[in-house]
N, C-alpha and C positions, 0 to 999 in steps of 0.2 A: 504494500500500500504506500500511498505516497509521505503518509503522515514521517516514516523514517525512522530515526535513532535520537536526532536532538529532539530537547525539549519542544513541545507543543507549543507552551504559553514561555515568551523570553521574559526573563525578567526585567531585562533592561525597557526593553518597549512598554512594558506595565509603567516602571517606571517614568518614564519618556511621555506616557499617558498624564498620568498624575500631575506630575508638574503642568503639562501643558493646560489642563484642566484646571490648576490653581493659579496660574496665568490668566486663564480667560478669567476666570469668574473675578481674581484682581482688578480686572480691566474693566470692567462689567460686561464682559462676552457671555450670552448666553449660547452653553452649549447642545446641540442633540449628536448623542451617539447612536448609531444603527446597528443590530444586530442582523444581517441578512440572512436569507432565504436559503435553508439546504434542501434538501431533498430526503426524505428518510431513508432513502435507500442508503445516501450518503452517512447519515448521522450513524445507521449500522455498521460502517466500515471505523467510526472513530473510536479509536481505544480507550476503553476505563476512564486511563488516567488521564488522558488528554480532557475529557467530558468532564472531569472533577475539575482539572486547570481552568478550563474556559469557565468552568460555573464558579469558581471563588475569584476570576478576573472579575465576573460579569457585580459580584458582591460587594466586590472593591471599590467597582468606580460609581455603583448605586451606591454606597455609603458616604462617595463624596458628594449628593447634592449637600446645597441648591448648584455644585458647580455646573453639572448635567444634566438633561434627559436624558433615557434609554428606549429608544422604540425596538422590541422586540418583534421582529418580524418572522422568527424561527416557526414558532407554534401555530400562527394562519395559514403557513403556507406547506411546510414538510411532507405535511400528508398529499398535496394534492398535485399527484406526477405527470398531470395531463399539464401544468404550467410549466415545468424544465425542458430545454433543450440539454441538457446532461445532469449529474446527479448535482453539484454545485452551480449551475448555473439558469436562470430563469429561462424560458425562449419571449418572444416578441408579447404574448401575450401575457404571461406571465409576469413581465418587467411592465406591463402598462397597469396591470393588477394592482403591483408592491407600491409602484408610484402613486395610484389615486389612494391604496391603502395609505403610504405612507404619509402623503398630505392632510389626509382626513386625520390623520394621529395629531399631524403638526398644530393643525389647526386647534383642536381639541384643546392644546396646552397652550395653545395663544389666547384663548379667549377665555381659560379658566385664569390665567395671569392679565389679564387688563384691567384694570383698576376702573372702578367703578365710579359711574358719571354722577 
């Protein structure tokens, strides 16, 4: 499989996250993180550990709001193999999906954060 011998999740780039994350939010950068779209088929191929790595990244950098959002896109879409032109990646229709999906999230947390007239 392609996942390999090195680690799954780098530390340096968790790192390299964080910081970046505490830069925005210094600035007053609002950030959204995206979690994209696998395939289940794919997610079968991922190793144990790797799946624990990615899920205490994913805990990490939700415990640094307010620096971030997290739009998880994994769970709308994994199951449904008629949107992928391969196991990680959407096809045409697919990626028109995650987009109005994703906007409608964006949106969501725009207008639950607008300060009221």
């Amino acid at each position: 499989h392609h996942f390999g011998e090195l680690p799954f999740v780098d530390s340096r780039a968790v790192t390299y996250l964080e910081r970046a994350l505490q830069l925005a939010h210094a600035n007053g950068a609002r950030v959204g993180l995206v979690r994209y779209p696998v395939s289940s088929r794919y997610l079968a191929g991922v190793p144990p550990d790797a799946r624990t790595g990615v899920q205490e990244l994913i805990e990490r950098v939700e415990r640094a709001r307010p620096y971030a959002v997290t739009f998880d896109g994994l769970d709308p879409f994994s199951v449904r193999q008629e949107l992928f032109a391969a196991p990680d990646h959407l096809n045409d229709e697919g990626a028109k999906e995650f987009t109005r999906w994703l906007r409608t999230a964006v949106e969501t947390v725009d207008s639950a954060e607008e300060p009221a007239e």
